[in-house]
Structure formats: C-alpha cells, structure tokens
C-alpha positions as CSV (number, residue, x, y, z in Angstrom):
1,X,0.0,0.0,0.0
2,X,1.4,3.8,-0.9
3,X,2.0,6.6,1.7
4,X,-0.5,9.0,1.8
5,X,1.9,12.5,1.8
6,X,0.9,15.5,3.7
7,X,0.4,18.7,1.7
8,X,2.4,20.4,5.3
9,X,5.3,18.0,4.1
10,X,6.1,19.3,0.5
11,X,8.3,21.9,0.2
12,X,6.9,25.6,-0.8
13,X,7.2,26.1,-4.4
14,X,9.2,29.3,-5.8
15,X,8.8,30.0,-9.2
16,X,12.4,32.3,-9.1
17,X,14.3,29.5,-9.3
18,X,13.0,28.5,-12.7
19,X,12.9,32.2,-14.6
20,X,16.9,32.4,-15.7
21,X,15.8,34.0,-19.0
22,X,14.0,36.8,-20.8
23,X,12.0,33.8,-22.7
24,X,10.9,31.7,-19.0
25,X,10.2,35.0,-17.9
26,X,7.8,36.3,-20.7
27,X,6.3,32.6,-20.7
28,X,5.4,33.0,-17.1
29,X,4.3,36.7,-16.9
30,X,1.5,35.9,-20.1
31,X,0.7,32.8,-18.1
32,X,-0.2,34.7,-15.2
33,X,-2.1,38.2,-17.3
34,X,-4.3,35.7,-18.5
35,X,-5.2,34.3,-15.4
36,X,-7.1,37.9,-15.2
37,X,-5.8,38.4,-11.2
38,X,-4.2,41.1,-10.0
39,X,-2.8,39.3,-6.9
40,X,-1.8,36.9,-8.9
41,X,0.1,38.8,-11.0
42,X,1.4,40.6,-8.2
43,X,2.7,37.9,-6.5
44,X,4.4,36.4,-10.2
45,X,6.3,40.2,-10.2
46,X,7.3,39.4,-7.0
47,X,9.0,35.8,-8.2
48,X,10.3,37.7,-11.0
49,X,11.9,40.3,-9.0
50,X,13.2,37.5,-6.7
51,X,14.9,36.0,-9.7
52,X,16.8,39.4,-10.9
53,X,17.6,40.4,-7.4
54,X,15.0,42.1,-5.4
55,X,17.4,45.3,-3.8
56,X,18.1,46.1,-7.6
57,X,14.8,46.1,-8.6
58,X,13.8,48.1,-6.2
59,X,16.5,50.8,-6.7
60,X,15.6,50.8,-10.8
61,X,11.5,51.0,-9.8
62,X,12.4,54.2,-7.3
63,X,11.2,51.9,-4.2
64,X,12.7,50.5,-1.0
65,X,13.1,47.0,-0.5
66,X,10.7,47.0,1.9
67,X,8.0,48.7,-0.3
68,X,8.5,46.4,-3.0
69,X,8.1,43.5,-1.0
70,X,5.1,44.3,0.6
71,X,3.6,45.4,-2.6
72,X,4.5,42.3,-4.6
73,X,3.5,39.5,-1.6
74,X,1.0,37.2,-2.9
75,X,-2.5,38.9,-2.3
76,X,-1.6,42.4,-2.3
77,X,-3.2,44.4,-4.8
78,X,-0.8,46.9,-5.6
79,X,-1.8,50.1,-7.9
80,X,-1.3,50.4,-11.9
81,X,1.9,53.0,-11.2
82,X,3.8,50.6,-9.2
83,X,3.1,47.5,-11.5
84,X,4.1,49.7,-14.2
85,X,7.3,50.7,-12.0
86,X,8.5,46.9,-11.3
87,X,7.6,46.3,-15.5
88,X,10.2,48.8,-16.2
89,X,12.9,48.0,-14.0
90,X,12.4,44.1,-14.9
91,X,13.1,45.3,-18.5
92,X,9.4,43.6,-19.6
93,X,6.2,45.7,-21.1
94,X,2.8,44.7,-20.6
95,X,0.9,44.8,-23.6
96,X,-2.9,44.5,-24.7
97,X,-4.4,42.3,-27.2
98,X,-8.1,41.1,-28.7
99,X,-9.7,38.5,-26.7
C-alpha cells in the first residue's frame, strides 16, 4: 500500500528558481495576465523580481526593498503606477491584445 503524503510535508514552491531568461520569464508573466488576477500577477512580479535580485529592482523601480516586498506579496493588490514601476525595472512591457 502507498504513503498517503501530507500537503504540510512538501516543500513551498518558488517559481524564481526556474525564470533564468528573458523567454521563461515572458512565458510566465503571459501565463499569469491571462489568469485575469491582480494578486496573482502581483505575487508572479514578485517571483520575477526575486529571480533578478530584489534590492536592484527596487532601486531601478524608485522603491525601498521593503515597499517592494510588501507590494508584490502574494494577495496584495498593488496600484497600476507601481506595476508599471516593477515592469520597467524588470526590463518587460505589458501589452494588450483582442480576446
């Protein structure tokens, strides 16, 4: 008979470790913006950031460390000007197109 395994028992999953170029990273950000959730995308900003280095980041986007953080934390719900801040200093554009 198998184990049964414990959701507590798996290790947390981070989505940095797996964005080492411009290609995983647009993959993953038009993943997420058509998931249609600002946390969500957030949060994958956040993973990004973690994967360029997050005390750069925040010096390109004009932010503390601390501000950036707390703005890209999975759930947050952070305004247009600072998504568009992070976009920038990540070096990635958002961009519209028909549905």
């Amino acid at each position: 008979m198998t184990e049964k395994i414990s959701i507590a028992d798996l290790p947390e999953f981070d989505a940095s470790r797996y964005l080492d170029s411009e290609q995983a990273i647009a993959e993953y950000l038009t993943a997420i913006i058509a998931e249609d959730d600002s946390a969500l995308l957030a949060a994958a900003l956040g993973d990004i950031a973690r994967a360029r280095g997050m005390t750069e980041i925040a010096r390109a986007a004009g932010m503390t460390r601390e501000a950036l953080y707390k703005a890209l934390r999975p759930n947050a719900h952070p305004r247009f000007d600072t998504i568009s801040k992070v976009c920038k200093a990540l070096g990635v554009r958002l961009h519209a197109e028909p549905v």
